[in-house]
C-alpha atoms as an extended CHARMM CRD file, in Angstrom:
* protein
*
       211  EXT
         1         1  UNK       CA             85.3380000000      -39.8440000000      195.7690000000  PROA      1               0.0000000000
         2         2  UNK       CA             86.7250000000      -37.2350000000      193.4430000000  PROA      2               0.0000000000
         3         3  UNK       CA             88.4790000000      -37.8590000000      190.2710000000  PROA      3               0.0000000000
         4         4  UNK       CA             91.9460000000      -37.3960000000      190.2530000000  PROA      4               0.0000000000
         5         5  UNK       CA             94.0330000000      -36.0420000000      187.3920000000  PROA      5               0.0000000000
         6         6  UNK       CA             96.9270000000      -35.7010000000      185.4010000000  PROA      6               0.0000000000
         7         7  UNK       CA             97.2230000000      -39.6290000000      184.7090000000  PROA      7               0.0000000000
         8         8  UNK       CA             97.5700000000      -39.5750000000      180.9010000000  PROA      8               0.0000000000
         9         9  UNK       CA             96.8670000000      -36.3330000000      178.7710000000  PROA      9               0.0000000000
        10        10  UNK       CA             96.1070000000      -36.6160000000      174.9530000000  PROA      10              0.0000000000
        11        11  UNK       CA             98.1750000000      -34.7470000000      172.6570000000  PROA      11              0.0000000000
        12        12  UNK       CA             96.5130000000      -34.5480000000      169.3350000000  PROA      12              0.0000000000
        13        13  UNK       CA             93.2800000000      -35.2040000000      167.6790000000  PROA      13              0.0000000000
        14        14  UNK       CA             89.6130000000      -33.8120000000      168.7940000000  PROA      14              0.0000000000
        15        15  UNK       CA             90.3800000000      -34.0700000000      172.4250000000  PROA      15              0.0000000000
        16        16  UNK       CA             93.9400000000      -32.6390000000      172.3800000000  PROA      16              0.0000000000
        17        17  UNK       CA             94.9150000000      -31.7560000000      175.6960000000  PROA      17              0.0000000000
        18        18  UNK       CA             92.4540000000      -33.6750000000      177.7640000000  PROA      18              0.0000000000
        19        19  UNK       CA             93.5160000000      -35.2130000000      181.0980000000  PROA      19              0.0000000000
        20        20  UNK       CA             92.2790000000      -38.6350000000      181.2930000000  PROA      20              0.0000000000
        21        21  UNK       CA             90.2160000000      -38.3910000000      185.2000000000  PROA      21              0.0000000000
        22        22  UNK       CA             91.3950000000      -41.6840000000      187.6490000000  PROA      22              0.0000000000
        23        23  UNK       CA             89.1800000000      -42.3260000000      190.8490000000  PROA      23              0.0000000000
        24        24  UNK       CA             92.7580000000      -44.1840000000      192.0170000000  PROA      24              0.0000000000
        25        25  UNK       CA             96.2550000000      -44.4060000000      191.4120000000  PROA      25              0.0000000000
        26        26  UNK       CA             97.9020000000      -47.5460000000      190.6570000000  PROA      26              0.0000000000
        27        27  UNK       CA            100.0580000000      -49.2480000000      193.2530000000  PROA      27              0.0000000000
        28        28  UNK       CA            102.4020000000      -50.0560000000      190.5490000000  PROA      28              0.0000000000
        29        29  UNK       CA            103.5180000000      -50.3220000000      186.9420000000  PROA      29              0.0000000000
        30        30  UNK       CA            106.2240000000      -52.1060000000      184.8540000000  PROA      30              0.0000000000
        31        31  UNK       CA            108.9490000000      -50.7390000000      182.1390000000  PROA      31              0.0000000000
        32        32  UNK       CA            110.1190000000      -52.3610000000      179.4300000000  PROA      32              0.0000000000
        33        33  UNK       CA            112.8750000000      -51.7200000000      177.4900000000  PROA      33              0.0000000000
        34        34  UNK       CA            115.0550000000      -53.1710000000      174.8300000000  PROA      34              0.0000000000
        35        35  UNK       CA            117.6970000000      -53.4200000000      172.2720000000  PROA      35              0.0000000000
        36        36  UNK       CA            118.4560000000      -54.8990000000      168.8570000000  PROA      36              0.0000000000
        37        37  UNK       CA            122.0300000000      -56.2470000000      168.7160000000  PROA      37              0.0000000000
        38        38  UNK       CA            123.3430000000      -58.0130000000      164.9490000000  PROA      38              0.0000000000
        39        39  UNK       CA            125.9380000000      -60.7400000000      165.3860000000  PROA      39              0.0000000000
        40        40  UNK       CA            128.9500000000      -59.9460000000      162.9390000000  PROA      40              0.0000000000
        41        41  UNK       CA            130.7930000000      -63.3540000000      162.3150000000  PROA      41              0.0000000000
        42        42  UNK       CA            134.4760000000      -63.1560000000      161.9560000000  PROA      42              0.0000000000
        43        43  UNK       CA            136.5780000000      -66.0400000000      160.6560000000  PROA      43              0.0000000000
        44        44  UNK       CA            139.2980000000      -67.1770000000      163.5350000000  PROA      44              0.0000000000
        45        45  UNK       CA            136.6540000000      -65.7440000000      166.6340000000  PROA      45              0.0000000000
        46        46  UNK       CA            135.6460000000      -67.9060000000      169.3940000000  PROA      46              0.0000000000
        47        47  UNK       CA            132.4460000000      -65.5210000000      169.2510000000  PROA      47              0.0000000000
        48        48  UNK       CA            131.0440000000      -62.9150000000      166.8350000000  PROA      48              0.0000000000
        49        49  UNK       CA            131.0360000000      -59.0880000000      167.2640000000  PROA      49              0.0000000000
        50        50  UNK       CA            127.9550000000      -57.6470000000      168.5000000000  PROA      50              0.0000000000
        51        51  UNK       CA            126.9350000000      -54.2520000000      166.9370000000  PROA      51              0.0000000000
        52        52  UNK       CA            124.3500000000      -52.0620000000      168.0780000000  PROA      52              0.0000000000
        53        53  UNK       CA            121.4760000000      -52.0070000000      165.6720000000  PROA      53              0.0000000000
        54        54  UNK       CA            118.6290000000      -49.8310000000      167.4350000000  PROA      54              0.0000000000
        55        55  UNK       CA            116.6250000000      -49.3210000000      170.2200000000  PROA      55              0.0000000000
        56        56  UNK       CA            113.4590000000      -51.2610000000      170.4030000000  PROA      56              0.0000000000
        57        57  UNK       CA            109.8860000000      -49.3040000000      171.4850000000  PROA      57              0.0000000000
        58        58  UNK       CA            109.6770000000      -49.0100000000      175.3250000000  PROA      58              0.0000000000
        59        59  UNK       CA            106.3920000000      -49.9540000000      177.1720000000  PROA      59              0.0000000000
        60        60  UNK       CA            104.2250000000      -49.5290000000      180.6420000000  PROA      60              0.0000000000
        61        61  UNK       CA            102.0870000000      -52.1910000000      182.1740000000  PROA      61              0.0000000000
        62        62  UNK       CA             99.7360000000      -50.6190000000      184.8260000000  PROA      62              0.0000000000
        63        63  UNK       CA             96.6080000000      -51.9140000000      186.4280000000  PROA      63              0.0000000000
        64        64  UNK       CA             93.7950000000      -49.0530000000      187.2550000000  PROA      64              0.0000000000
        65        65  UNK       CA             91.3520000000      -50.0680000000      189.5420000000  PROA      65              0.0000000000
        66        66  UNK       CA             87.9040000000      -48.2710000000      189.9790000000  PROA      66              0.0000000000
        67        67  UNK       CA             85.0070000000      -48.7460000000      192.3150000000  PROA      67              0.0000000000
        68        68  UNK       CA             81.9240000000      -46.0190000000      192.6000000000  PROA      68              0.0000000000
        69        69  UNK       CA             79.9920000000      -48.3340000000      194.7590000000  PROA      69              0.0000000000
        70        70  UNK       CA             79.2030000000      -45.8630000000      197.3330000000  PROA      70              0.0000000000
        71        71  UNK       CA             78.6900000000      -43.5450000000      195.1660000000  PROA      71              0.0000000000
        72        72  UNK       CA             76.3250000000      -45.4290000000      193.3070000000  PROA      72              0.0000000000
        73        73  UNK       CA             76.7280000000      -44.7950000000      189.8560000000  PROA      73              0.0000000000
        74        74  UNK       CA             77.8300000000      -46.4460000000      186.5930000000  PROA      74              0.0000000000
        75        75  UNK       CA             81.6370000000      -47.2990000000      186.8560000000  PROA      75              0.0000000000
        76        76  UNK       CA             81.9960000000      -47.3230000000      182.7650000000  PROA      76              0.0000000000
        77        77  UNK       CA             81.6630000000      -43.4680000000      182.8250000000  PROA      77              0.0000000000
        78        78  UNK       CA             85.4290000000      -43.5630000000      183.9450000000  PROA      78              0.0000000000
        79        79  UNK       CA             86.5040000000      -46.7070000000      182.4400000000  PROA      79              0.0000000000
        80        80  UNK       CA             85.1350000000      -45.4950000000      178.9580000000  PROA      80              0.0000000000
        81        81  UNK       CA             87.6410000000      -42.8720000000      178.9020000000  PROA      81              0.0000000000
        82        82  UNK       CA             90.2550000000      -44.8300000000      179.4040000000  PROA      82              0.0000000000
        83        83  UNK       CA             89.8260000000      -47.5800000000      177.4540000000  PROA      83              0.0000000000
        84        84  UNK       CA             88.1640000000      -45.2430000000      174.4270000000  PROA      84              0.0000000000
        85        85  UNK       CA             91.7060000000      -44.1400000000      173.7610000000  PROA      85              0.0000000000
        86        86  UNK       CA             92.1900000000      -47.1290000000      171.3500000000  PROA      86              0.0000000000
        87        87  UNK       CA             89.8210000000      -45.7710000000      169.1660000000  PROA      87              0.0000000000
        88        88  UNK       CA             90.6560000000      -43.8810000000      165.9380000000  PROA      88              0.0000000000
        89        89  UNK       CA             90.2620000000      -40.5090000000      166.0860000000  PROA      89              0.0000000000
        90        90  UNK       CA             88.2120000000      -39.0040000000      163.2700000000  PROA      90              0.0000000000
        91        91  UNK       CA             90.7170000000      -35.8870000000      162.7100000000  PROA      91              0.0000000000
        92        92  UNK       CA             94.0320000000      -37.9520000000      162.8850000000  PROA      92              0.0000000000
        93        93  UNK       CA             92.4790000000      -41.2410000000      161.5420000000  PROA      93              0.0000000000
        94        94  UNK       CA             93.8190000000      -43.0580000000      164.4240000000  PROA      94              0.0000000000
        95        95  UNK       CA             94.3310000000      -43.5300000000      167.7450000000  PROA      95              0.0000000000
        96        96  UNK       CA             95.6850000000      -40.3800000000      169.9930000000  PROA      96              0.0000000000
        97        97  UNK       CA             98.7360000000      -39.6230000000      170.7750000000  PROA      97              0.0000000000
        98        98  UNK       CA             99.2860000000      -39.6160000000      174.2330000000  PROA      98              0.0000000000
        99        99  UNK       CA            101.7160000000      -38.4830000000      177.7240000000  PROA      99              0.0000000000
       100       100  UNK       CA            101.4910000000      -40.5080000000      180.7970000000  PROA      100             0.0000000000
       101       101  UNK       CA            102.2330000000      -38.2210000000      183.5960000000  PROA      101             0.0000000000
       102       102  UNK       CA            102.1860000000      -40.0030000000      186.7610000000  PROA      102             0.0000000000
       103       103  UNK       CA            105.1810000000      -41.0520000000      188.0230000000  PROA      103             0.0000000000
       104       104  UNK       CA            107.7240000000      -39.9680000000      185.1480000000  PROA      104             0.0000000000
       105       105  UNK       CA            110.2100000000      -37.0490000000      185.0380000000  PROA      105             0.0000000000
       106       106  UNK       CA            108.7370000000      -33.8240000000      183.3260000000  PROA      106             0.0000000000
       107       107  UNK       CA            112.4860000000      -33.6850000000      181.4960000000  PROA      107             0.0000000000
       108       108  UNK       CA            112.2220000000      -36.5280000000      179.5380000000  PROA      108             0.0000000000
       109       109  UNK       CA            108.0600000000      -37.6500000000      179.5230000000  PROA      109             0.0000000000
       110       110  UNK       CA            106.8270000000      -41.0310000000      178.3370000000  PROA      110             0.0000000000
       111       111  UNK       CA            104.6900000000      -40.5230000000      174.7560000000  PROA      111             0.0000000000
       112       112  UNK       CA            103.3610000000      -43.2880000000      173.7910000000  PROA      112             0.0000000000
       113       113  UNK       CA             99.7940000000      -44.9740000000      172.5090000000  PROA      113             0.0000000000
       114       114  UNK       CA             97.3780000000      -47.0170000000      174.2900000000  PROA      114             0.0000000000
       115       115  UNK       CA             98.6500000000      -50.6520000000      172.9810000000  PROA      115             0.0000000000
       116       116  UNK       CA             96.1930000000      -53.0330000000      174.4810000000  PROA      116             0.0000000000
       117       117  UNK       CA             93.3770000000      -52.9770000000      177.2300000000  PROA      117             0.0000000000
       118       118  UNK       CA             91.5940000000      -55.7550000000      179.2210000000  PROA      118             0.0000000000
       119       119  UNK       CA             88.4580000000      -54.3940000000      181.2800000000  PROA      119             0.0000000000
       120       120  UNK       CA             87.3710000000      -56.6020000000      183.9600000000  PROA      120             0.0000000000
       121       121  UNK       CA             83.6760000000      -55.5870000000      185.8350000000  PROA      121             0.0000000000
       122       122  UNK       CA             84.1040000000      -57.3510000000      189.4720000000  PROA      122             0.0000000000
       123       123  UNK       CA             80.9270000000      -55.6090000000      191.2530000000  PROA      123             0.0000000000
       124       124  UNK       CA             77.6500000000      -54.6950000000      190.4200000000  PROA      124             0.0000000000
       125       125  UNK       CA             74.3120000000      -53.2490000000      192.1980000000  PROA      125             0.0000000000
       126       126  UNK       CA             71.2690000000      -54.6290000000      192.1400000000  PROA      126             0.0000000000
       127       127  UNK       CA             69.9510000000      -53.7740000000      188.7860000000  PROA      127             0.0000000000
       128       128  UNK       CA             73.2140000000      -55.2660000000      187.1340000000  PROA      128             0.0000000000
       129       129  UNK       CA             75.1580000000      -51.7190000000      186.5470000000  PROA      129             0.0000000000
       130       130  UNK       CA             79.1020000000      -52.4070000000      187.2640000000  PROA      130             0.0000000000
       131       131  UNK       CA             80.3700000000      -50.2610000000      189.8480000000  PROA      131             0.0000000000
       132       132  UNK       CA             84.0310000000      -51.4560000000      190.4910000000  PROA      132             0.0000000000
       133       133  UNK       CA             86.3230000000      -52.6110000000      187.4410000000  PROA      133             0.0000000000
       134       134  UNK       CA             89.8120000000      -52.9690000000      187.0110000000  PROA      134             0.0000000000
       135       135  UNK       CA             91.6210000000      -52.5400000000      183.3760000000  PROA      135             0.0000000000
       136       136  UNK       CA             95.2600000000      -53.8420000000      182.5840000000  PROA      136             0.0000000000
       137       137  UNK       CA             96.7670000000      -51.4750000000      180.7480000000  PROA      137             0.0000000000
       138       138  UNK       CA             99.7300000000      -51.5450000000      178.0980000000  PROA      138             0.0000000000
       139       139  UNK       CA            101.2550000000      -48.3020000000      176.7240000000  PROA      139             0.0000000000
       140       140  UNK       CA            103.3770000000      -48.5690000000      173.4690000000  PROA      140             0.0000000000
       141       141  UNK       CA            106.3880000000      -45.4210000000      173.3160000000  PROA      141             0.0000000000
       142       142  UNK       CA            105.6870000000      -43.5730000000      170.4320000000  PROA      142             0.0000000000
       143       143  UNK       CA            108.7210000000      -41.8090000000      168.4240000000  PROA      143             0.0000000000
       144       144  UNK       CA            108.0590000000      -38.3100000000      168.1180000000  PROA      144             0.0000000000
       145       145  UNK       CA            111.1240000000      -36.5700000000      168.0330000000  PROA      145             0.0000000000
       146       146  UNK       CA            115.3280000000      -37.2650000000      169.3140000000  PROA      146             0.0000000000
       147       147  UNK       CA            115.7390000000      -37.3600000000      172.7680000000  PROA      147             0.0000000000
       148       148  UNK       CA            118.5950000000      -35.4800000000      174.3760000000  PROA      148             0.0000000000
       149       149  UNK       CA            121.0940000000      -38.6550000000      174.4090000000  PROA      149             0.0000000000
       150       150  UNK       CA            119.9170000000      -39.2830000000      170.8630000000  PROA      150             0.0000000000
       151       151  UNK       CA            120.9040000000      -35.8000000000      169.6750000000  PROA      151             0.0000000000
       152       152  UNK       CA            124.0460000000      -35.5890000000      171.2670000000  PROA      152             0.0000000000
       153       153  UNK       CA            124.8290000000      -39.1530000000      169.5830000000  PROA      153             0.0000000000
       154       154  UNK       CA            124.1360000000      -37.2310000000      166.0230000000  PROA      154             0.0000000000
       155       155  UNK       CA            126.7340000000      -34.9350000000      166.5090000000  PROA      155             0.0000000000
       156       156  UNK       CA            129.5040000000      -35.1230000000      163.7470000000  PROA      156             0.0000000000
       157       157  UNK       CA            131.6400000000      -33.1350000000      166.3360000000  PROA      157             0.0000000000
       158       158  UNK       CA            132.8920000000      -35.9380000000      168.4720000000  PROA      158             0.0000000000
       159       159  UNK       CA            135.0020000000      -39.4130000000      168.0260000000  PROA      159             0.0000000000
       160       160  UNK       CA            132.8440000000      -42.6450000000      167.5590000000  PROA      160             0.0000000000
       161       161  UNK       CA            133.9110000000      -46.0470000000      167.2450000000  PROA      161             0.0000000000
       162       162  UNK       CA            132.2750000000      -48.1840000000      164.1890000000  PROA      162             0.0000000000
       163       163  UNK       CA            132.7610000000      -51.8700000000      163.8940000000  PROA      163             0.0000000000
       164       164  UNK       CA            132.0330000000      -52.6220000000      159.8290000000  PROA      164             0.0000000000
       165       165  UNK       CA            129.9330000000      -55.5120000000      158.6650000000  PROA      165             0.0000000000
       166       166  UNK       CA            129.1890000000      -57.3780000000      155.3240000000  PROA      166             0.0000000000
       167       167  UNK       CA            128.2840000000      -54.4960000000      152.5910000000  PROA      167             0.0000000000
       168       168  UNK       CA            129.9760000000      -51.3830000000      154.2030000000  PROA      168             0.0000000000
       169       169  UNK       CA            131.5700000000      -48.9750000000      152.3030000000  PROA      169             0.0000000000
       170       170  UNK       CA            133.2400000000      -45.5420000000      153.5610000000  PROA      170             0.0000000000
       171       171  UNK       CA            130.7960000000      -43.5000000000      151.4900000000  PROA      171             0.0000000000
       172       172  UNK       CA            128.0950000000      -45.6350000000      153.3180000000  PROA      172             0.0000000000
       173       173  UNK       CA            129.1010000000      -45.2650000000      156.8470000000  PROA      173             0.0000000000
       174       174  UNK       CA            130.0500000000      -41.1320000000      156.1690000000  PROA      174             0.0000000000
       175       175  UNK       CA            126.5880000000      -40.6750000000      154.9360000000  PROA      175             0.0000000000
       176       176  UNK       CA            125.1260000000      -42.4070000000      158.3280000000  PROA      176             0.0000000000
       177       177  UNK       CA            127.3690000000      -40.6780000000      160.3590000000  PROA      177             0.0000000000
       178       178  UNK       CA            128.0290000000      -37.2460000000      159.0760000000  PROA      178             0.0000000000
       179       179  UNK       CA            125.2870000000      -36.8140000000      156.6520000000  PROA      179             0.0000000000
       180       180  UNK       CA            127.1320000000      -36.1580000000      153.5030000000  PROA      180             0.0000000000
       181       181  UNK       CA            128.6540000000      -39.8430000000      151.4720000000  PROA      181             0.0000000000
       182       182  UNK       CA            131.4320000000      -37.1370000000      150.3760000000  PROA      182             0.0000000000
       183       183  UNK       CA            133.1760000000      -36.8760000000      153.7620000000  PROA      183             0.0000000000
       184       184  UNK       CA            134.6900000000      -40.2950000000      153.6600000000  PROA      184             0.0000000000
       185       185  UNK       CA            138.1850000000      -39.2430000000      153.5560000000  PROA      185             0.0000000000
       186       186  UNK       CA            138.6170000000      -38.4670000000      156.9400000000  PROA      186             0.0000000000
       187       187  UNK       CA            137.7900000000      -41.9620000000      157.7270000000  PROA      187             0.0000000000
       188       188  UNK       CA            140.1920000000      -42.9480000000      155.3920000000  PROA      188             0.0000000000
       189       189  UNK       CA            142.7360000000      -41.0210000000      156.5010000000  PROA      189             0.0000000000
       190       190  UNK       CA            142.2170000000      -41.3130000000      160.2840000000  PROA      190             0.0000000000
       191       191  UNK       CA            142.3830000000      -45.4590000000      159.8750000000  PROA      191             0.0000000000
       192       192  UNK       CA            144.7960000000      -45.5950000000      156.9180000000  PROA      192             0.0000000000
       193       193  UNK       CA            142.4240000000      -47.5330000000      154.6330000000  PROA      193             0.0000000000
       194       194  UNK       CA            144.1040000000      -47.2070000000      150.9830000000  PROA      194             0.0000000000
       195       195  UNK       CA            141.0900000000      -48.9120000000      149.0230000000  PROA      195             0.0000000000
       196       196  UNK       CA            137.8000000000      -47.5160000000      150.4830000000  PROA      196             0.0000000000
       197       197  UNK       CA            135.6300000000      -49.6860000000      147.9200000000  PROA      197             0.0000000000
       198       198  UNK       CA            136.8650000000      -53.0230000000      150.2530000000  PROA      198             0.0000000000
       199       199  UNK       CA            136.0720000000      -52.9920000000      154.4700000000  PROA      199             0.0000000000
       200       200  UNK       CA            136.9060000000      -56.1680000000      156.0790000000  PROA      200             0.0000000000
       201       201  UNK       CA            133.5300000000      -56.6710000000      158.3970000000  PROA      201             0.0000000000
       202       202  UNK       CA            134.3550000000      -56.8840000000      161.5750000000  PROA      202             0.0000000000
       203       203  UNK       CA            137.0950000000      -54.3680000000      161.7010000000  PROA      203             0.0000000000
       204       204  UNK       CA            137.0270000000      -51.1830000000      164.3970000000  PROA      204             0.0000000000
       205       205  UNK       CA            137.2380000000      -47.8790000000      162.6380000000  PROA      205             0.0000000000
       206       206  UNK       CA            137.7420000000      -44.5090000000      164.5880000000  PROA      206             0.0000000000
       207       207  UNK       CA            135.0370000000      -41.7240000000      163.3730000000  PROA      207             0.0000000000
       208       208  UNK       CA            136.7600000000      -38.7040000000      163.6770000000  PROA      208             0.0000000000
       209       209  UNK       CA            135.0470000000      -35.4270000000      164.3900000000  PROA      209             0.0000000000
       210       210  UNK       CA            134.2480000000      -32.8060000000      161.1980000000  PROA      210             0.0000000000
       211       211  UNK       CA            134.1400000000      -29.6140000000      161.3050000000  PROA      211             0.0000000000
């Protein structure tokens, strides 16, 4: 059978723009995805505030199956290149960088790094070589840059909402959301706060766009 590619395709290191060669598909694989949330307690509340925090790294469970049996040869000639993508590179001095391809939208691809790897050998010829294997796969989402919905979130141009917790202070939440501590009095202003040293936590304030 011939290999099939465009599966995963390194982007940095000594074998930068390699595409990792698959005998087969997967039938399958698994997203993960999640957030961090912080509980603000407010005296009087049946139940605290919730405030987003961050996103947490997504990740992709896949199992690859290979079999050269009638082929004949060693199945680890495929598997190794696979599974070799944990190793540290010696012109990064770590592990590559990598894209998987298969199955995601060009627009918005899925970079990650090869978390973790279990290789299982299930058949072998007579003179003990494997020749079918399957290897569960885990792929870690590696930050490399904003995303679009991340970038449009940055913009100091439209109104956000900001619920304040224990330690805020205007100068604080300007910096974080317009870059420059010095813009706090449109905050001020826009949510008639007359002492910006003191923010009850828990309270909503409007973020109002800056030129």
């Amino acid at each position: 059978m011939k290999p099939k590619k465009g599966f995963i395709e390194i982007l940095n290191g000594k074998q930068i723009g390699k595409s990792i060669d698959i005998l087969y598909f997967p039938t399958e694989y698994s997203m993960e995805k999640g957030n961090t949330f912080t509980e603000i307690a407010v005296p009087g509340l049946e139940s605290p505030y919730l405030q987003y925090v961050r996103g947490n790294a997504g990740s992709i469970t896949l199992e690859v199956f290979y079999d050269t049996y009638e082929k004949g040869s060693d199945v680890r000639f495929y598997t190794d290149q696979l599974t070799d993508l944990m190793n540290i590179d010696p012109e990064i001095h770590a592990p590559p960088q990598l894209m998987f391809i298969w199955g995601i939208p060009s627009a918005e691809p899925f970079i990650c790094v090869m978390e973790r790897a279990t290789k299982r050998f299930t058949m072998f010829d007579s003179s003990g070589i494997p020749v079918r294997s399957k290897i569960n796969v885990t792929l870690k989402e590696f930050k490399m840059e904003l995303n679009t919905r991340e970038r449009s979130l940055q913009s100091p141009d439209k109104t956000k909402i900001y619920i304040t917790k224990q330690g805020d202070s205007l100068w604080a939440i300007a910096y974080k959301e317009y870059g420059d501590p010095l813009i706090w009095r449109p905050i001020a202003e826009k949510n008639k706060i007359n002492n910006p040293r003191y923010l009850q936590p828990g309270t909503e304030l409007i973020i109002p766009p800056v030129e």
